[in-house]
mmCIF file of the C-alpha atoms, coordinates in Angstrom:
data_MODEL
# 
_entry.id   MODEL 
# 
loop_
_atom_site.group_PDB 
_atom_site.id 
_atom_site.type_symbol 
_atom_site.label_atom_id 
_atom_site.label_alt_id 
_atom_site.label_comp_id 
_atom_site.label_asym_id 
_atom_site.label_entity_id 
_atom_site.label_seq_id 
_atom_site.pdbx_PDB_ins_code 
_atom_site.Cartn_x 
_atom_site.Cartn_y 
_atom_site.Cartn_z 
_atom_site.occupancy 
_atom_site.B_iso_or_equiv 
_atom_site.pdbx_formal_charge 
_atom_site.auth_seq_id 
_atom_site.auth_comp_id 
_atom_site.auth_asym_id 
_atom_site.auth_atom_id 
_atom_site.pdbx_PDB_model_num 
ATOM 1   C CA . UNK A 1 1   ? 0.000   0.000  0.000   1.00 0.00 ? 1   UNK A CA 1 
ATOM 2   C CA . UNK A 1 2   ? 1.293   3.712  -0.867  1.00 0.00 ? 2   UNK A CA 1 
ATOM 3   C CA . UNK A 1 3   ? 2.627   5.422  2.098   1.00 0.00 ? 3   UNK A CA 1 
ATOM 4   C CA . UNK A 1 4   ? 1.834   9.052  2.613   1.00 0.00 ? 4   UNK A CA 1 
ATOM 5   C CA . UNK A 1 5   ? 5.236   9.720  3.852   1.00 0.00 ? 5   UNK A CA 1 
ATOM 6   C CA . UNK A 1 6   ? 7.115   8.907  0.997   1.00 0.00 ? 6   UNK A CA 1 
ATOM 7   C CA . UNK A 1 7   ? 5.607   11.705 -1.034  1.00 0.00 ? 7   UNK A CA 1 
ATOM 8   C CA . UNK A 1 8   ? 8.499   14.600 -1.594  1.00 0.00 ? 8   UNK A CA 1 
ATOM 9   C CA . UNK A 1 9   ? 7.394   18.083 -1.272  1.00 0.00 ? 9   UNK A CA 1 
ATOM 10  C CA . UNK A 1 10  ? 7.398   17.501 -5.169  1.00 0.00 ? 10  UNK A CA 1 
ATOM 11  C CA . UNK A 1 11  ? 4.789   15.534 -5.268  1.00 0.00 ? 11  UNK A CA 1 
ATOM 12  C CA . UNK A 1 12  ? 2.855   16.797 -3.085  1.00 0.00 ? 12  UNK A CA 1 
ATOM 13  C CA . UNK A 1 13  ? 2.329   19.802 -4.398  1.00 0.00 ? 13  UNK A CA 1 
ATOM 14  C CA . UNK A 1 14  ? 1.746   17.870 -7.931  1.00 0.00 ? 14  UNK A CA 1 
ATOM 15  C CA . UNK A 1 15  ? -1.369  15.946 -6.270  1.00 0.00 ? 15  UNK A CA 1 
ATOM 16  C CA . UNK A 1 16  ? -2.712  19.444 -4.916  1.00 0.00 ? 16  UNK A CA 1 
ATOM 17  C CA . UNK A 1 17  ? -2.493  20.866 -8.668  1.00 0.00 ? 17  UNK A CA 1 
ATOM 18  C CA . UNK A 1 18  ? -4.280  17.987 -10.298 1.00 0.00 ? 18  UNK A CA 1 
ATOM 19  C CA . UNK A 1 19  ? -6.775  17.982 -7.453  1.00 0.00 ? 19  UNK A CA 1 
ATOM 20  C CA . UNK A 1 20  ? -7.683  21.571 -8.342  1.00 0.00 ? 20  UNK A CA 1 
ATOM 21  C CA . UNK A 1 21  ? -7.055  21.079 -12.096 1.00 0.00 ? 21  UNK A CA 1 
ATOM 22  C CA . UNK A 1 22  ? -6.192  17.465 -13.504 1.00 0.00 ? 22  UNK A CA 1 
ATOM 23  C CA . UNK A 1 23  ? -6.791  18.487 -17.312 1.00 0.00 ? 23  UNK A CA 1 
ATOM 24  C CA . UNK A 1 24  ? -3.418  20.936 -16.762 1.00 0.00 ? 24  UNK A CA 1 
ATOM 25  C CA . UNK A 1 25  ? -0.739  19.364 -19.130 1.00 0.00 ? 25  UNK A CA 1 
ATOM 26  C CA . UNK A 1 26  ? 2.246   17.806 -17.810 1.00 0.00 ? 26  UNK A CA 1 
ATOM 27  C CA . UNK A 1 27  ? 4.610   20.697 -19.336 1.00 0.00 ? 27  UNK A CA 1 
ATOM 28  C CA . UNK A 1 28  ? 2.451   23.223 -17.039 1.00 0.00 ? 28  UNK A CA 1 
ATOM 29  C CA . UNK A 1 29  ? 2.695   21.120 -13.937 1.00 0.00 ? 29  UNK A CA 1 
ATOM 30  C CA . UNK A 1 30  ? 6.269   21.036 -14.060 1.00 0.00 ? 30  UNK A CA 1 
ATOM 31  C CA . UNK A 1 31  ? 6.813   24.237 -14.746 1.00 0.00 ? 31  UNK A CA 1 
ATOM 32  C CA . UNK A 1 32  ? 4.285   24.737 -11.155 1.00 0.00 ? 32  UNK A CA 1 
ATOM 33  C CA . UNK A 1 33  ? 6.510   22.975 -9.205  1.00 0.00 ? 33  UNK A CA 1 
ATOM 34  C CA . UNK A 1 34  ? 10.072  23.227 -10.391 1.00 0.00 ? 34  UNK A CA 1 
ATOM 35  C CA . UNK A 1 35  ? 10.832  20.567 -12.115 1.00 0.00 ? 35  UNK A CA 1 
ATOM 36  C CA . UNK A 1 36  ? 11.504  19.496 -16.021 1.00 0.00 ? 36  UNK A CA 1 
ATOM 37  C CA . UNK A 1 37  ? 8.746   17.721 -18.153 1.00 0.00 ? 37  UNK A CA 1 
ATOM 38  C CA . UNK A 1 38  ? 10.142  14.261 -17.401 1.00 0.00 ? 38  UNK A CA 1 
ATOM 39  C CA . UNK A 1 39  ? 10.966  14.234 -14.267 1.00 0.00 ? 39  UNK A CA 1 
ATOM 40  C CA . UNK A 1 40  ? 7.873   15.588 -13.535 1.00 0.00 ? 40  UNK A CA 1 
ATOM 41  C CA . UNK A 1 41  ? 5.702   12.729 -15.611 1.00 0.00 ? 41  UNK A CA 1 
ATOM 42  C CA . UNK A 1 42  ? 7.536   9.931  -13.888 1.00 0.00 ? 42  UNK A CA 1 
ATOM 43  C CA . UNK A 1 43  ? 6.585   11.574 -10.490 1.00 0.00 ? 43  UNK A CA 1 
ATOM 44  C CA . UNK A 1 44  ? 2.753   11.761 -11.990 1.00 0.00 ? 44  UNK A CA 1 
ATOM 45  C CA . UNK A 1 45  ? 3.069   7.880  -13.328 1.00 0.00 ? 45  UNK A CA 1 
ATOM 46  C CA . UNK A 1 46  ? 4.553   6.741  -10.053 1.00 0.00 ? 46  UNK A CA 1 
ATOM 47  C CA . UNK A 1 47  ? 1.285   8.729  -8.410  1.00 0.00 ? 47  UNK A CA 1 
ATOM 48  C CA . UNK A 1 48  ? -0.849  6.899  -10.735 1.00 0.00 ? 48  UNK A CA 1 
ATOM 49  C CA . UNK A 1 49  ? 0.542   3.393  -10.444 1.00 0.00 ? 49  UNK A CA 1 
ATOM 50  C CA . UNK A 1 50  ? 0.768   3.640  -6.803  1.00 0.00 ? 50  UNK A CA 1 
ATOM 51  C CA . UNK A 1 51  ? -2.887  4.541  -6.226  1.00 0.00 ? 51  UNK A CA 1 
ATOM 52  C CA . UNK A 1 52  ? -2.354  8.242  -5.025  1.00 0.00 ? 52  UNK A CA 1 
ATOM 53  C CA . UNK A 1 53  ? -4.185  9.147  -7.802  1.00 0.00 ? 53  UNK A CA 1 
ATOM 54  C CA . UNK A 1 54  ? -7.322  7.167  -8.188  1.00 0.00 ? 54  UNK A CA 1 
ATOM 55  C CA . UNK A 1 55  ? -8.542  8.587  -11.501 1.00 0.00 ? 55  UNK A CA 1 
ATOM 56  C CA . UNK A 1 56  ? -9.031  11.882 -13.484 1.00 0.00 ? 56  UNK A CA 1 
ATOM 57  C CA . UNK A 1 57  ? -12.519 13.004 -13.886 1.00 0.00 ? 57  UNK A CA 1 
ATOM 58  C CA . UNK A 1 58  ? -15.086 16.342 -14.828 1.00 0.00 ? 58  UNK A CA 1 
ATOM 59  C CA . UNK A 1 59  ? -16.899 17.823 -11.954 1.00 0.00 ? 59  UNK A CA 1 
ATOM 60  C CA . UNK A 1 60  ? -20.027 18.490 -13.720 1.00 0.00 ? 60  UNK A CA 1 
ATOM 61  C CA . UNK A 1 61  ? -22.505 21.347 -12.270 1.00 0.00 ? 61  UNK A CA 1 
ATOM 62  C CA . UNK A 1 62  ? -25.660 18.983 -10.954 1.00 0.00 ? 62  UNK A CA 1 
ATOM 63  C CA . UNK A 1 63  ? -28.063 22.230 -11.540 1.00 0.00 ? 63  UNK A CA 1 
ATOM 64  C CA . UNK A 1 64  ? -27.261 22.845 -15.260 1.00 0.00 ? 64  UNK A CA 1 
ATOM 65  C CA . UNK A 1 65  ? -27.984 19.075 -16.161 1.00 0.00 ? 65  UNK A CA 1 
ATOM 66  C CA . UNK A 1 66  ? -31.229 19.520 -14.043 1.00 0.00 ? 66  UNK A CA 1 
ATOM 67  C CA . UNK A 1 67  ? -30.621 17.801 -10.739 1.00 0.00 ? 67  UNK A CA 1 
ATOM 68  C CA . UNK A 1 68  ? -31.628 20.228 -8.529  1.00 0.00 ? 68  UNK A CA 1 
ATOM 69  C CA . UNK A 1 69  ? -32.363 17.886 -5.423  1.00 0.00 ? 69  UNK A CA 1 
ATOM 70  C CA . UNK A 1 70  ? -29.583 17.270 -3.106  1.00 0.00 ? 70  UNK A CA 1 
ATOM 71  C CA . UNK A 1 71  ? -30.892 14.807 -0.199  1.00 0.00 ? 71  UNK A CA 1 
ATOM 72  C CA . UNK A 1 72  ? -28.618 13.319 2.369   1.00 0.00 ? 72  UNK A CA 1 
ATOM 73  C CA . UNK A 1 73  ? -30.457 10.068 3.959   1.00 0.00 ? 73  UNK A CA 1 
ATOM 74  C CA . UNK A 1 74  ? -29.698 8.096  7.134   1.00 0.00 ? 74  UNK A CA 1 
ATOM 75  C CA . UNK A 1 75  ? -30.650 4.320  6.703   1.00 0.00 ? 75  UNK A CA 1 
ATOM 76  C CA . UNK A 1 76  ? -31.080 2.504  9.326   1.00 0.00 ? 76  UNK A CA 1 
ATOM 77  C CA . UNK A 1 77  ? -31.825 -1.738 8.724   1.00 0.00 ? 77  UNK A CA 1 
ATOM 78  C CA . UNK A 1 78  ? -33.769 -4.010 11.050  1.00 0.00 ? 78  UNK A CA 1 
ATOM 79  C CA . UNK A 1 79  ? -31.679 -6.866 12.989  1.00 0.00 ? 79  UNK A CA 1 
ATOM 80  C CA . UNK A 1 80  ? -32.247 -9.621 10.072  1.00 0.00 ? 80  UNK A CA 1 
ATOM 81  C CA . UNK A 1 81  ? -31.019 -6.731 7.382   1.00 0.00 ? 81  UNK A CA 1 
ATOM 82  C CA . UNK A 1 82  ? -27.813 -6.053 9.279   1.00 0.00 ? 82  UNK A CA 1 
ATOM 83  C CA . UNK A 1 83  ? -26.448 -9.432 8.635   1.00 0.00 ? 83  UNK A CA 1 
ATOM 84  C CA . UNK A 1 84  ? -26.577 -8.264 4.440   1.00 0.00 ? 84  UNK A CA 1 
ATOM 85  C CA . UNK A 1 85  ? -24.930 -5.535 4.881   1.00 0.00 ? 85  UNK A CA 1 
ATOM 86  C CA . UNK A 1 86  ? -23.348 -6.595 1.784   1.00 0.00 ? 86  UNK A CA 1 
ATOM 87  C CA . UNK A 1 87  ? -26.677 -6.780 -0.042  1.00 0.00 ? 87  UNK A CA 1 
ATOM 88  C CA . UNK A 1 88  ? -27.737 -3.539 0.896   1.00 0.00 ? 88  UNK A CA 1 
ATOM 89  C CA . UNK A 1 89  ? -24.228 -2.418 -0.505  1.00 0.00 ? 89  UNK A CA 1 
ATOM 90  C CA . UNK A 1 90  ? -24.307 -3.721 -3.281  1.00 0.00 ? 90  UNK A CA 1 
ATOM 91  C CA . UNK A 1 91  ? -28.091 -2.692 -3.911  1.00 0.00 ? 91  UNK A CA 1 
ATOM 92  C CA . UNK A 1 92  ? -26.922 0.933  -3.286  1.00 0.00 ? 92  UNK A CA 1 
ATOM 93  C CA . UNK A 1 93  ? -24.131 0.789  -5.616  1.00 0.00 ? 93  UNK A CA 1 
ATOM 94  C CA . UNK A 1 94  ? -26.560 0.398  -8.739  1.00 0.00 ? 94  UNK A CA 1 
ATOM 95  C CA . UNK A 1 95  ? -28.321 3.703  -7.929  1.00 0.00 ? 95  UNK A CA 1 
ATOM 96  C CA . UNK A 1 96  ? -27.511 6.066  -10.223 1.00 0.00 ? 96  UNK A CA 1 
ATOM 97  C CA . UNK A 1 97  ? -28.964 8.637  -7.997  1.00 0.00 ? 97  UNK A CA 1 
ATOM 98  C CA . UNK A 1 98  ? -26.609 7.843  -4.592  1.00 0.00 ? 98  UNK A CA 1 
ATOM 99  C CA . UNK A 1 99  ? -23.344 9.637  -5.271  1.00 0.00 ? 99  UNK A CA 1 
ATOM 100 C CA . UNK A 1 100 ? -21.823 8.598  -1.468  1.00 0.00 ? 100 UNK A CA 1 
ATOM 101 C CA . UNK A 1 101 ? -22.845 5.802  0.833   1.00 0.00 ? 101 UNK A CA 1 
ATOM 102 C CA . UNK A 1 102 ? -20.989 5.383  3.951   1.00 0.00 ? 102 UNK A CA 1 
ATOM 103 C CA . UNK A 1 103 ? -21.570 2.716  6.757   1.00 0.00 ? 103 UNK A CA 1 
ATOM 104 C CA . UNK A 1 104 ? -21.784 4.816  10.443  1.00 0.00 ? 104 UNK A CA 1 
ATOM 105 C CA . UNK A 1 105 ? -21.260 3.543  13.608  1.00 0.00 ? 105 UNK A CA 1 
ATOM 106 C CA . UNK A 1 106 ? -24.028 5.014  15.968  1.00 0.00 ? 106 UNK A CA 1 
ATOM 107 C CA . UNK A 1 107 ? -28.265 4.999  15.456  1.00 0.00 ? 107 UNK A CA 1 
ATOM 108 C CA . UNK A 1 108 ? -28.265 4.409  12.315  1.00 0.00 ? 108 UNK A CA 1 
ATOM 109 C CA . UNK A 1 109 ? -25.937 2.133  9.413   1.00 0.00 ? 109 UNK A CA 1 
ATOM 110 C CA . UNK A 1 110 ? -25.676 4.271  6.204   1.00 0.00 ? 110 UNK A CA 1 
ATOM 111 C CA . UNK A 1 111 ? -25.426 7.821  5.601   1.00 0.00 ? 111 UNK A CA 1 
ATOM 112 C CA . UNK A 1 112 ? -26.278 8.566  1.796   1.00 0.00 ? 112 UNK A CA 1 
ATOM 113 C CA . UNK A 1 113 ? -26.055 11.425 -0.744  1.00 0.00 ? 113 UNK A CA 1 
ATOM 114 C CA . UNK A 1 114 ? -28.598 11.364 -3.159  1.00 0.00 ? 114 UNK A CA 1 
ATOM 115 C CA . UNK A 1 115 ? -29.753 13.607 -6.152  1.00 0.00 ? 115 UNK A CA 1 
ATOM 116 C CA . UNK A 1 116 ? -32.869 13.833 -8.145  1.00 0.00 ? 116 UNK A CA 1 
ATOM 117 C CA . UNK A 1 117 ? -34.344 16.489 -10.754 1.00 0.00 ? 117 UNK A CA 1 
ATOM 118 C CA . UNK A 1 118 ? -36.692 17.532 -7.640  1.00 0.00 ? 118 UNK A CA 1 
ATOM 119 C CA . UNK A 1 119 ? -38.475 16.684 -4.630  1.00 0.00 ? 119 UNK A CA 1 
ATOM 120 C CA . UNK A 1 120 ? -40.927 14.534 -6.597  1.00 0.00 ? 120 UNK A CA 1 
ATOM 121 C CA . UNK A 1 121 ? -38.229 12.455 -8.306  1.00 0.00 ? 121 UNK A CA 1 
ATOM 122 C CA . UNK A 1 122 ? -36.855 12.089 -4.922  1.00 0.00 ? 122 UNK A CA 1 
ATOM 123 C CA . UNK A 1 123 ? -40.139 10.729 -3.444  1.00 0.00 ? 123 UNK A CA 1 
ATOM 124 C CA . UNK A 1 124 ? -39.990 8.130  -6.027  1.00 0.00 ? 124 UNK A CA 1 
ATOM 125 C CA . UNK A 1 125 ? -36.727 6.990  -5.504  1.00 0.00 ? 125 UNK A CA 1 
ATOM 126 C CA . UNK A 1 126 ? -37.726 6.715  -2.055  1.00 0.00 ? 126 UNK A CA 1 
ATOM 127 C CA . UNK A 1 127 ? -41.084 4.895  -2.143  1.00 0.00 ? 127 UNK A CA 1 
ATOM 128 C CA . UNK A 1 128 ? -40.228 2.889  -5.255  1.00 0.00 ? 128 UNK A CA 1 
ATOM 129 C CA . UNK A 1 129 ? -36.607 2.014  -4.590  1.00 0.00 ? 129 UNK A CA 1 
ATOM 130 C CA . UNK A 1 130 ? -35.037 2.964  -1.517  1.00 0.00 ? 130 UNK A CA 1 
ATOM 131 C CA . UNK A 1 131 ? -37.406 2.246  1.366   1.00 0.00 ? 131 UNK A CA 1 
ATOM 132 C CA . UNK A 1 132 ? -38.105 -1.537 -0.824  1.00 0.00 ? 132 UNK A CA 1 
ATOM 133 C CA . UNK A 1 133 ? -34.501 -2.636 -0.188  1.00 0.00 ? 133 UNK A CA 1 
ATOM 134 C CA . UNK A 1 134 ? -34.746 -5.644 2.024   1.00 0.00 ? 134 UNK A CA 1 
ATOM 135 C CA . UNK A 1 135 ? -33.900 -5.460 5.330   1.00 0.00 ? 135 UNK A CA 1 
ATOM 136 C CA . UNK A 1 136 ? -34.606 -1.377 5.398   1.00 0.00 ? 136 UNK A CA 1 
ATOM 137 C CA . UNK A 1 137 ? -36.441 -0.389 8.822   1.00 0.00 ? 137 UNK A CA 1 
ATOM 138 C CA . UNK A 1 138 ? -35.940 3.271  8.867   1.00 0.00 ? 138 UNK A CA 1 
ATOM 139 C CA . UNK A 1 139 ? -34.951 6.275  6.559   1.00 0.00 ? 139 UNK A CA 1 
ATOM 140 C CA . UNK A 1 140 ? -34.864 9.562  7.471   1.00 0.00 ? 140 UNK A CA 1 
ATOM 141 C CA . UNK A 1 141 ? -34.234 11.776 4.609   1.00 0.00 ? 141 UNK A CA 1 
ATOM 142 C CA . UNK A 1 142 ? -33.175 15.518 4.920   1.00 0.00 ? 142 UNK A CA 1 
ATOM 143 C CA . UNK A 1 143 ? -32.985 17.873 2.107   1.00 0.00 ? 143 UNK A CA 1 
ATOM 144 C CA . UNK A 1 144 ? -30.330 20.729 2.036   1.00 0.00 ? 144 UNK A CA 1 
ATOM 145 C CA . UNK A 1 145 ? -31.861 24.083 1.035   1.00 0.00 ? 145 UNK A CA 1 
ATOM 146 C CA . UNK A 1 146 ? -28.411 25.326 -0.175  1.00 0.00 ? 146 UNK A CA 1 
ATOM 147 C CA . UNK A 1 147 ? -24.696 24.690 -0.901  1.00 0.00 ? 147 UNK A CA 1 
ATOM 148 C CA . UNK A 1 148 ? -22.253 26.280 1.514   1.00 0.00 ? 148 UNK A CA 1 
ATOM 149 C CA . UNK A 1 149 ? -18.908 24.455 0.574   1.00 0.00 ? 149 UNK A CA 1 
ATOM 150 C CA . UNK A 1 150 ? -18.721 21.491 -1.717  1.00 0.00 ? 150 UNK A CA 1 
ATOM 151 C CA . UNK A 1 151 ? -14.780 20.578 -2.583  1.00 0.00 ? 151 UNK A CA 1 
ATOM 152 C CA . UNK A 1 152 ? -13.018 17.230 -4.190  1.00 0.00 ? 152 UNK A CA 1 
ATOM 153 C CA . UNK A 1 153 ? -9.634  18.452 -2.961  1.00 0.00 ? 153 UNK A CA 1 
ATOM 154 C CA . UNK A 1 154 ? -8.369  17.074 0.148   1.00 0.00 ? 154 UNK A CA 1 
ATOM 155 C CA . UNK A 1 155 ? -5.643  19.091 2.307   1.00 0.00 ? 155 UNK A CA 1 
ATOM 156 C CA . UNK A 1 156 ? -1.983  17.707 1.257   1.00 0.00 ? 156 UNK A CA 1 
ATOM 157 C CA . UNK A 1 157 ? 0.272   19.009 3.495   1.00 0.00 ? 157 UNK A CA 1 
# 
């Protein structure tokens, strides 16, 4: 497994310009941090074959391709659906609509991110999909109203 203390400064500051901008060109990077073209793609390559960098990808603005409901919903399962945790998983992962699931420790066993064109959509995904997964006792859903901070880019220090 990659180990976070073998990154030079280097590199470092590589992974914080490709988190901010990964279509810059390898030329412009270099030139960034202070190094030449090659030394500079080996450093990227090693990122990439190491599993630093997971992949490159387009943010893409959920309001101008009409999703304009963003719903975060706890999930909680009943006794029986806790031991299919991996069902429930898996189930999840074929949602086009859940960008995040993550398994909690606490009240409740999943915390998920959905979107949906609106409210309505959302209540249809919920009745017809969500709340039908097997095991599912409880889901309290909770719309946000508006955006304060929303970043990909984790702090590399």
């Amino acid at each position: 497994m990659a180990d976070p203390e073998s990154l030079d400064p280097y590199e470092k500051r590589i992974l914080a310009l490709l988190q901010e901008d990964a279509s810059l060109p390898t030329a412009a990077i270099a030139e960034k941090v202070g190094l030449s073209a090659s030394p500079c793609w080996r450093r990227i390559d090693r990122l990439e074959k190491e599993g630093f960098i997971k992949r490159r990808v387009a943010l893409i603005d959920r309001h101008k391709i009409g999703l304009n409901a963003h719903v975060f919903a706890q999930v909680k399962l009943n006794t029986h659906g806790r031991k299919h945790l991996d069902e429930f998983a898996e189930a999840i992962r074929a949602f086009p609509e859940v960008l995040e699931c993550f398994v909690l420790m606490g009240s409740v066993d999943f915390l998920l991110r959905i979107v949906a064109t609106d409210i309505d959509a959302y209540e249809r995904f919920f009745f017809d999909r969500l709340s039908q997964l097997p095991g599912v006792q409880e889901v309290n859903s909770t719309v946000a109203l508006s955006e304060i901070k929303s970043t990909t880019s984790l702090p590399i220090q």
